[in-house]
C-alpha positions as a printed NumPy array, in Angstrom:
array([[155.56 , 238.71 , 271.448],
       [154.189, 239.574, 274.856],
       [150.79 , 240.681, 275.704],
       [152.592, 243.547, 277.139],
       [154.189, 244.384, 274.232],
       [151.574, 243.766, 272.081],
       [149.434, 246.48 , 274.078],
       [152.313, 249.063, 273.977],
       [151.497, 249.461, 270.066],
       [149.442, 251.255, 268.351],
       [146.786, 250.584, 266.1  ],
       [148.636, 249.651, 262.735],
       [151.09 , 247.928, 264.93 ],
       [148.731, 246.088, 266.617],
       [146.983, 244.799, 263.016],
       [150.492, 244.348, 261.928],
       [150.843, 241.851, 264.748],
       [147.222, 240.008, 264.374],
       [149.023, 239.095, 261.092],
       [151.031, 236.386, 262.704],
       [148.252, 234.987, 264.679],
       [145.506, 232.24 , 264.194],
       [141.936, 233.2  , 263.702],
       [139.841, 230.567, 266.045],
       [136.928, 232.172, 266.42 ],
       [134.456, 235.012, 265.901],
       [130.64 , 236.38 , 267.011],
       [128.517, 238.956, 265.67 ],
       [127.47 , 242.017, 267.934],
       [125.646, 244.805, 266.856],
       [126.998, 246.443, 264.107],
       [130.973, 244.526, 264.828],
       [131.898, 241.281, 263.45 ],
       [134.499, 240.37 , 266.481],
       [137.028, 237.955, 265.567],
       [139.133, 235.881, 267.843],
       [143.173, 235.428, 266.977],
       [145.612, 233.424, 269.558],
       [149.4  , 234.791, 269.523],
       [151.674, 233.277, 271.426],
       [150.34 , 233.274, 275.281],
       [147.936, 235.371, 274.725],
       [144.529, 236.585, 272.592],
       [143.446, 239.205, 270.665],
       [139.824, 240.788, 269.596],
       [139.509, 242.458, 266.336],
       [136.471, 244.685, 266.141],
       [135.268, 244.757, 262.394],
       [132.368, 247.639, 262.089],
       [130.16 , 246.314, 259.574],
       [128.898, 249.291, 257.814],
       [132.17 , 251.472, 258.075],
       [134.104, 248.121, 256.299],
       [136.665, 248.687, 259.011],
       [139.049, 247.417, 261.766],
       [138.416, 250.21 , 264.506],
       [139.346, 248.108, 267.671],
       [142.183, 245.453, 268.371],
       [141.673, 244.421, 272.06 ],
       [144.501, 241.855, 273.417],
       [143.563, 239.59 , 276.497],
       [144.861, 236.507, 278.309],
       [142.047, 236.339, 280.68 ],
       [140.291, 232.485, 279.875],
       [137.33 , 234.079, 280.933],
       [136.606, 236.563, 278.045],
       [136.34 , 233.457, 276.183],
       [133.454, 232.502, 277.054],
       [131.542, 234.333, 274.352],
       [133.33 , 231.958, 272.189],
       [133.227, 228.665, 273.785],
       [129.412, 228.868, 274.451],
       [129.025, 229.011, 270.11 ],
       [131.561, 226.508, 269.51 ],
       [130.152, 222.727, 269.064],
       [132.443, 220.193, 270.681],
       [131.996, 216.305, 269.415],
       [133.801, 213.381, 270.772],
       [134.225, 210.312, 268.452],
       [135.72 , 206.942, 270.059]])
């Protein structure tokens, strides 16, 4: 799947599509619980409301810069 394509569905094709992807990552803002996926070439932001116990956004990206709010809570260690 394309990002394209991926943005041409709607919502409960959209969540039907996170379910072939890889959850590597997430952050807390406000009331949403945002979790990272990766599909294919591109990535895709699940906004979880926390109070409604819902999915009410599904945001696809492949922009290495909206990562950011990822990479600066992830801890990196090198072993040798």
């Amino acid at each position: 799947m394309t990002l394209k394509e991926f943005l041409q569905l709607d919502h409960n094709g959209r969540a039907a599509a996170v379910s072939n992807a890889v959850c590597i990552g997430g952050r807390n803002e406000g009331k949403f619980v945002i979790l990272l996926y990766q599909r294919d070439s591109f990535y895709i932001e699940v906004y979880y409301h926390k109070r409604y116990n819902q999915v009410l956004d599904l945001f696809g990206f492949d922009d290495m810069m909206l990562l950011d709010p990822y990479l600066d809570k992830m801890e990196i260690s090198l072993s040798y």
